[in-house]
C-alpha positions in Angstrom: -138.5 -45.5 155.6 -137.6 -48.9 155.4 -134.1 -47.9 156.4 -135.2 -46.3 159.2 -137.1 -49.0 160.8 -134.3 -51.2 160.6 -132.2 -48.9 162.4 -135.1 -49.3 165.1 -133.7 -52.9 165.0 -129.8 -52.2 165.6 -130.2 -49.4 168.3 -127.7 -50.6 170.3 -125.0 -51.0 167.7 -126.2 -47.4 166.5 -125.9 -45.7 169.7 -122.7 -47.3 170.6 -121.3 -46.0 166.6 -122.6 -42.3 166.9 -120.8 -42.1 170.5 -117.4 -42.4 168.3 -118.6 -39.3 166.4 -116.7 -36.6 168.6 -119.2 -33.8 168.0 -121.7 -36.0 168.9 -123.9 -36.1 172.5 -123.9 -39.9 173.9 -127.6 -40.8 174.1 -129.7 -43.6 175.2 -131.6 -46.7 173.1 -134.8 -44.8 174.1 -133.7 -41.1 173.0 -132.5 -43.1 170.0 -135.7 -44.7 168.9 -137.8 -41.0 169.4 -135.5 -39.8 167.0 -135.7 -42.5 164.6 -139.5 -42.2 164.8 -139.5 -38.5 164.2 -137.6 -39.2 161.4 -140.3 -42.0 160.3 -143.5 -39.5 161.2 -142.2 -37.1 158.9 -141.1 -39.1 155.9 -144.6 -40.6 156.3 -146.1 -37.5 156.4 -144.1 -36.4 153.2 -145.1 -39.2 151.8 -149.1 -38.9 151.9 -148.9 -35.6 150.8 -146.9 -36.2 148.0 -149.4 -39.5 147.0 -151.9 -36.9 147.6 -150.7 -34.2 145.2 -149.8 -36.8 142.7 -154.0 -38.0 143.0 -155.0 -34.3 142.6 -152.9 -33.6 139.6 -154.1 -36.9 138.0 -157.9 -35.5 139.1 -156.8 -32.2 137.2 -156.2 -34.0 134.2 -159.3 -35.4 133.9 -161.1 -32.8 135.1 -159.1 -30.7 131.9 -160.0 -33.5 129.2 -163.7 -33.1 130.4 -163.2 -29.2 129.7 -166.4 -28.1 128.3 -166.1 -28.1 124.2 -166.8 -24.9 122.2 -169.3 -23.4 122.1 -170.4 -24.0 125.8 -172.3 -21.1 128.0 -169.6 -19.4 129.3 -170.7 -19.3 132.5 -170.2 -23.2 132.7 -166.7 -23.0 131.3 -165.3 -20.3 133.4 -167.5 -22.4 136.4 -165.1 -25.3 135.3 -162.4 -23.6 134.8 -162.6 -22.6 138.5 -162.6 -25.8 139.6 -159.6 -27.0 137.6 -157.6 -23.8 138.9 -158.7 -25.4 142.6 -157.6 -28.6 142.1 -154.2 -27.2 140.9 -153.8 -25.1 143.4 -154.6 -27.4 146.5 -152.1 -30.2 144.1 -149.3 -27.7 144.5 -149.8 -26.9 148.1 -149.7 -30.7 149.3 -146.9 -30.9 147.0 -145.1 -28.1 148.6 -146.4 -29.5 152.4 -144.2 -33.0 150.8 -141.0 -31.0 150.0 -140.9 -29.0 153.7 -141.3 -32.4 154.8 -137.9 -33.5 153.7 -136.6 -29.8 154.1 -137.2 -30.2 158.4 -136.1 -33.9 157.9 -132.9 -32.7 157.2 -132.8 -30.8 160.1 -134.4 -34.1 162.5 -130.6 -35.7 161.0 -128.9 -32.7 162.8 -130.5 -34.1 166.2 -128.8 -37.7 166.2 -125.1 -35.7 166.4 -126.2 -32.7 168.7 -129.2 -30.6 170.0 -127.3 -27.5 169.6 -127.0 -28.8 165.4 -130.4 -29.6 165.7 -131.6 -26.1 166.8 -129.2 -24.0 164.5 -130.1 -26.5 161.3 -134.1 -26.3 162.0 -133.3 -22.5 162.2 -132.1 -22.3 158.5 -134.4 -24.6 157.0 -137.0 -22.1 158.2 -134.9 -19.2 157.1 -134.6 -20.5 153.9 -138.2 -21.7 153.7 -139.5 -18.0 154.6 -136.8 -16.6 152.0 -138.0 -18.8 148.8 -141.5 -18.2 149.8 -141.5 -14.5 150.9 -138.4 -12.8 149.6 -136.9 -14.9 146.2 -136.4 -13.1 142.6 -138.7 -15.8 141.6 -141.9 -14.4 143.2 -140.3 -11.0 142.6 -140.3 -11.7 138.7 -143.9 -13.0 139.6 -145.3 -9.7 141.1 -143.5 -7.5 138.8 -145.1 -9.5 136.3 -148.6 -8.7 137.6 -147.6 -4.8 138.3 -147.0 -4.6 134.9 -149.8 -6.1 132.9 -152.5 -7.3 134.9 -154.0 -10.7 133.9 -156.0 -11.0 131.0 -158.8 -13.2 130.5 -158.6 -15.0 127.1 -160.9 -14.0 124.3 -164.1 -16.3 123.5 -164.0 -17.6 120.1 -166.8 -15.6 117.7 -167.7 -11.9 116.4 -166.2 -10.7 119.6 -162.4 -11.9 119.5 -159.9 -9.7 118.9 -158.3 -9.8 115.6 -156.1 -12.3 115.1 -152.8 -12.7 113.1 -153.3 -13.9 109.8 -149.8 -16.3 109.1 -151.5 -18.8 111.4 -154.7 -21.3 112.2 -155.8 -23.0 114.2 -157.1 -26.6 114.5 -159.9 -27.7 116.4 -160.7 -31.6 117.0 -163.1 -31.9 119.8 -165.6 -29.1 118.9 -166.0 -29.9 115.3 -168.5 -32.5 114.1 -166.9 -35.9 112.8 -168.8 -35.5 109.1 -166.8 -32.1 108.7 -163.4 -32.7 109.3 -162.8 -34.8 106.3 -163.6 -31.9 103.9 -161.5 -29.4 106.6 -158.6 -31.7 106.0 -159.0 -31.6 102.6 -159.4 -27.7 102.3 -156.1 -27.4 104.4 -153.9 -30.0 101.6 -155.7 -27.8 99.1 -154.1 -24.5 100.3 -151.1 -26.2 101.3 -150.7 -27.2 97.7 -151.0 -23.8 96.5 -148.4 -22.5 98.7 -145.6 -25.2 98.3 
């Protein structure tokens, strides 16, 4: 950005440079500053939805490490759970708002050489947009995904979990009383003896 508003500076010398470009429309200082500033509105733009997303995802984190601790009333966790899936989701979309941002800034570039750039260049950026949003094998590996088993909610921990492998175990830190994992730790090395 700071590029860009020192180009506002050298408009002149800028103009009189891009008229050299043969593809390239002569224009005036004052057609040269609008685009500049389009240029500057949308990197700006970018810009405070990427801080944003950046915020939400650092909210997300909290909000994960102040994840209710077993055994909590389900209804509270999944509540919480919820709102963590929220803040993820509105994190990704301001993150995606940042990225289309700089996608249609590359097509603003297109407008210092020539309109006719500028209109077929703001044409594929939305073409490509609707294709990876619509129509890629990545959201087709997504759906297929979901066709094929539909999502599962995990089991709660107690007499009503399925049953579980038996070659593994599981740890537990922030549900289990401080006195208790001493002797845990010690029952592990115990079996862990046996076995080595």
């Amino acid at each position: 950005m700071a590029g860009l508003i020192a180009v506002l500076g050298a408009a002149e010398q800028a103009v009189e440079t891009l008229a050299e470009v043969p593809i390239a429309v002569p224009t005036t200082e004052a057609v040269w500053h609008v685009k500049v500033l389009l240029l500057v509105t949308i990197f700006v733009y970018a810009f405070f939805k990427f801080a944003w997303a950046f915020r939400l995802t650092n909210n997300c984190s909290i909000l994960i490490g102040a994840a209710p601790t077993a055994p909590a009333d389900p209804a509270r966790a999944e509540a919480h759970a919820e709102r963590v899936a929220t803040i993820i989701g509105l994190a990704a979309f301001h993150l995606n708002r940042g990225f289309r941002g700089y996608f249609f800034a590359l097509a603003a570039l297109a407008w210092f050489l020539h309109p006719a750039i500028f209109t077929v260049v703001s044409t594929w950026v939305v073409l490509v947009l609707y294709r990876r949003d619509f129509r890629s094998r990545a959201l087709r590996a997504v759906r297929a995904a979901e066709e094929a088993a539909p999502p599962e909610r995990p089991a709660r921990s107690g007499s009503h979990a399925p049953e579980r492998p038996r070659n593994t175990f599981r740890l537990g830190f922030s549900s289990i009383p401080v006195e208790k994992l001493a002797p845990g730790i010690e029952k592990l090395a115990q079996i862990i003896d046996r076995m080595g």
